[in-house]
C-alpha positions as CSV (number, residue, x, y, z in Angstrom):
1,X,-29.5,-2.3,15.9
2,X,-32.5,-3.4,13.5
3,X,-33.1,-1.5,10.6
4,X,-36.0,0.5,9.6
5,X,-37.9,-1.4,7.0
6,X,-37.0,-0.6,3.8
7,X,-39.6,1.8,1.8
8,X,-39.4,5.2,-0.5
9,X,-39.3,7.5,2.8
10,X,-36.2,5.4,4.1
11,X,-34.5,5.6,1.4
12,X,-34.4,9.0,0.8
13,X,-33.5,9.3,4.6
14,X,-30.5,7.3,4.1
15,X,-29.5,8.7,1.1
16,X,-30.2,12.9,2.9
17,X,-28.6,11.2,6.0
18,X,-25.4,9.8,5.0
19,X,-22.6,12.5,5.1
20,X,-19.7,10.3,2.6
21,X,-20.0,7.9,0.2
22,X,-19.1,5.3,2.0
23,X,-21.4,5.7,4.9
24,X,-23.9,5.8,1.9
25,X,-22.7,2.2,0.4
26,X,-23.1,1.3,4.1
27,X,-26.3,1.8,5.0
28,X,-26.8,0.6,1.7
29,X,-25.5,-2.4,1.7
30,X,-27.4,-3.3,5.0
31,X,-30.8,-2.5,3.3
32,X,-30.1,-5.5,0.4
33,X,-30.9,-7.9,2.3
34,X,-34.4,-6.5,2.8
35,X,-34.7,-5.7,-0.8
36,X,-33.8,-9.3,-2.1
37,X,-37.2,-10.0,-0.1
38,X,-39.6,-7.7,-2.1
39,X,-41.0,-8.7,-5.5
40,X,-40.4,-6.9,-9.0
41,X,-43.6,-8.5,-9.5
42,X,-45.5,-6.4,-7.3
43,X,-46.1,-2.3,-8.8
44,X,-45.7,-1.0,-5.6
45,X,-42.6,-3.1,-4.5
46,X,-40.8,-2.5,-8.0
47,X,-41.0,1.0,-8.1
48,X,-39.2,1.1,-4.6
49,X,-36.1,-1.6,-5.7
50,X,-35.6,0.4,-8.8
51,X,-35.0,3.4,-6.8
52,X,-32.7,1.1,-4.3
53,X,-31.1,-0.4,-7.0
54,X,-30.2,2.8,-8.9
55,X,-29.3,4.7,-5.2
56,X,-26.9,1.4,-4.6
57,X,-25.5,1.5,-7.7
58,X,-24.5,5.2,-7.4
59,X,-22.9,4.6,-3.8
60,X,-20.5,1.7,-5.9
61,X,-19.7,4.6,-8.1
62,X,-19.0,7.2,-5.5
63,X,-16.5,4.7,-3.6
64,X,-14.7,3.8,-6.9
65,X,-16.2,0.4,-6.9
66,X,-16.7,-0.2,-10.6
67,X,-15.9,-4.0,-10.6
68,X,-18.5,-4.2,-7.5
69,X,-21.1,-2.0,-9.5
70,X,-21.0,-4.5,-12.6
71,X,-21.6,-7.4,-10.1
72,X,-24.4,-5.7,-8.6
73,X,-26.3,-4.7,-11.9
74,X,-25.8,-8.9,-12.2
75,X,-27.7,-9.8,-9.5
76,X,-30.7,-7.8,-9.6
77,X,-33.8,-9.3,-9.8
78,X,-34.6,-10.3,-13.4
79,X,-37.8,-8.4,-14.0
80,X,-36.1,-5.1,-13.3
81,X,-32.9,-5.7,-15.8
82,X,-35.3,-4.5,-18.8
83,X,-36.6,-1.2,-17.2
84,X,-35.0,2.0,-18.3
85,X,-33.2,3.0,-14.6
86,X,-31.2,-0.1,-14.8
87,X,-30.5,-0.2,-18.6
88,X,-29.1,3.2,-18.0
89,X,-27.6,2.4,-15.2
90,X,-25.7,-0.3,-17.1
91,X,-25.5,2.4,-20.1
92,X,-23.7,4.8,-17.9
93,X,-21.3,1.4,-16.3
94,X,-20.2,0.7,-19.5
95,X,-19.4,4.5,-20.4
96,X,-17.6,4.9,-17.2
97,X,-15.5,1.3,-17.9
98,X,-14.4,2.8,-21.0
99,X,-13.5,6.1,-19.9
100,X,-15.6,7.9,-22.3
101,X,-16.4,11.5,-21.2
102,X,-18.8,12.9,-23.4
103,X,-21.2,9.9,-22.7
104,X,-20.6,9.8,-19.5
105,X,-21.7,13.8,-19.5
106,X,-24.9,13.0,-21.7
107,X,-25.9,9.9,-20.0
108,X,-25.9,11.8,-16.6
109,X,-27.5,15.1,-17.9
110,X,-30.3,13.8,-20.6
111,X,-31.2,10.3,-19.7
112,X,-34.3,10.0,-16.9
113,X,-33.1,8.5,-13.3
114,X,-35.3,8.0,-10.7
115,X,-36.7,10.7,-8.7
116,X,-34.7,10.0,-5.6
117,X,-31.9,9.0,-7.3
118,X,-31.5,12.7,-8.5
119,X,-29.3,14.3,-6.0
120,X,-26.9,11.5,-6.6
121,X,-26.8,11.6,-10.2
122,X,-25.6,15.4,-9.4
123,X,-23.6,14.2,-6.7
124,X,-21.6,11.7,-9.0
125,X,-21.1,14.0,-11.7
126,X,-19.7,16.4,-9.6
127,X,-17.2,13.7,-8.1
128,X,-16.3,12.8,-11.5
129,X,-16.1,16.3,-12.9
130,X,-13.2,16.8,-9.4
131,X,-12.1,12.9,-10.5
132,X,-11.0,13.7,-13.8
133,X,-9.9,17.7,-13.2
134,X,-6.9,15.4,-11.3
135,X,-6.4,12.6,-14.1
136,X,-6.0,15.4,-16.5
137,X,-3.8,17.9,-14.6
138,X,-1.5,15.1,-13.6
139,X,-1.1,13.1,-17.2
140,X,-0.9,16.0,-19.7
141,X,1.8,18.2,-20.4
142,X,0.0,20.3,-22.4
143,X,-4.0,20.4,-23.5
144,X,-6.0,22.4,-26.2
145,X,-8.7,24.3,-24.5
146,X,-11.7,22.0,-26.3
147,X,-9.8,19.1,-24.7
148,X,-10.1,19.8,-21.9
149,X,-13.4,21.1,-21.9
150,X,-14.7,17.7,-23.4
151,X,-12.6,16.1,-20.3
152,X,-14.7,18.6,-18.1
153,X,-18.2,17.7,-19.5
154,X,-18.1,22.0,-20.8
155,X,-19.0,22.8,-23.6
156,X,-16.6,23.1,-25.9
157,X,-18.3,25.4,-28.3
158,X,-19.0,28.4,-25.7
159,X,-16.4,31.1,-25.7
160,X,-13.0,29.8,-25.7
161,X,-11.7,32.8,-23.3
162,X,-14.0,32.5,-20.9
163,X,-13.5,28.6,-20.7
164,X,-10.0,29.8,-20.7
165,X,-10.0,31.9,-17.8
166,X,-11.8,29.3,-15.7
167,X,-8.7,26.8,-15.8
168,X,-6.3,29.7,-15.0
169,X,-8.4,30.2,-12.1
170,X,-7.3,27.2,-11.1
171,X,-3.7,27.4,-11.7
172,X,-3.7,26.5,-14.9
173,X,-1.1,28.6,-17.4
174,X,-2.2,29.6,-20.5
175,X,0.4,30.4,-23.8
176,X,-1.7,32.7,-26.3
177,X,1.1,32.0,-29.0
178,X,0.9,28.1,-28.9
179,X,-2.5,28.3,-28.1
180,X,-2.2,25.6,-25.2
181,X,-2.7,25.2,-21.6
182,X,-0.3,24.0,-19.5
183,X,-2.2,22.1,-16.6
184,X,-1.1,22.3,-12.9
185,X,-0.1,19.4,-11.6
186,X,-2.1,18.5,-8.1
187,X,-0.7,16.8,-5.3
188,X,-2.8,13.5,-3.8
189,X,-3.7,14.7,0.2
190,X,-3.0,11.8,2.8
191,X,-6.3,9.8,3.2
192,X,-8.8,11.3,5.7
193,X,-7.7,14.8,4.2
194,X,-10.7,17.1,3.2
195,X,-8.3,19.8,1.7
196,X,-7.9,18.5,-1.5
197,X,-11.8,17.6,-1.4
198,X,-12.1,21.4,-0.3
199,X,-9.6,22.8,-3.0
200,X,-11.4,20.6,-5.8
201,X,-14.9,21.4,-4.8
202,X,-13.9,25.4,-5.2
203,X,-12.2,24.9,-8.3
204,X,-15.0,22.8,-9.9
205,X,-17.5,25.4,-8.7
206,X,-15.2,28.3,-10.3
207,X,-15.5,26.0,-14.1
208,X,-18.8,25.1,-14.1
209,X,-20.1,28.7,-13.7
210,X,-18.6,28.8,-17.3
211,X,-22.3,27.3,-18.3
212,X,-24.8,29.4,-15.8
């Protein structure tokens, strides 16, 4: 089936539209061929690949496709490497290559993205947030509450107690006389297995009202 042409209205259909991240990359990736035809030259033309570009880039890093994401910010169209969408885009690559949480947090949160781009900037951060709740819970042991607050992109500096009671929410066990948490470890579900999505997304949801 032909495609739509590409424009600002489509894109923000197919990014409302798609119901996974993959489908997203998808759709996607059958819209670059159109883009490769536009020019960064042209105002009009450029605003609309920057927000492709930075919607693209988003759907590598919702499918775990960080070596495919570094290619991608390779081959876009010289004129646009400079702007400040893809220089942060390449900001937040680098952050993301190197693990590094607390940029990874302020890069999403305080840097400006493109207006269309928004909801995925959310969207990622919210994958990551579920993403690293798992790393963590299945690698430590044991973890200070600031730890793994920074992990979380909280603030470590609010109440510890109330940050506290968040991770026991989730299963989490707390020792007041070490002063430690003692992380639950979770169990990968089979692929095409929404309850671990399910479980993550209400335990997320349960931290993050920590900050509201």
């Amino acid at each position: 089936m032909d495609l739509s042409p590409l424009s600002l209205d489509q894109l923000s259909a197919v990014i409302t539209a798609a119901p996974t991240p993959t489908d997203l990359y998808t759709s996607l990736s059958d819209y670059e061929e159109q883009a490769c035809l536009l020019s960064a030259t042209n105002p009009s033309e450029k605003d609309l690949l920057l927000e492709f570009y930075t919607a693209f880039f988003f759907s590598h890093l919702l499918t775990d496709q960080i070596c495919e994401a570094r290619a991608l910010t390779r081959r876009i169209p010289r004129e646009l490497s400079q702007t400040d969408a893809m220089q942060t885009c390449s900001l937040l690559l680098r952050a993301v290559w190197q693990s590094k949480h607390t940029e990874i947090y302020k890069i999403l949160r305080e840097l400006p993205w493109p207006g269309r781009s928004q909801p995925l900037v959310q969207r990622y951060e919210s994958y990551f947030q579920e993403k690293t709740l798992v790393e963590v819970s299945n690698s430590y042991e044991t973890i200070r509450i600031a730890a793994a607050a920074t992990y979380l992109g909280l603030d470590p500096a609010a109440v510890e107690g109330d940050i506290m009671e968040k991770f026991t929410a989730c299963g989490w066990k707390w020792d007041s006389e070490t002063q430690l948490l003692y992380p639950k470890p979770v169990v990968t579900a089979p692929p095409k297995d929404d309850s671990l999505q399910n479980e993550l997304s209400r335990v997320m949801a349960l931290i993050s009202n920590q900050g509201s």
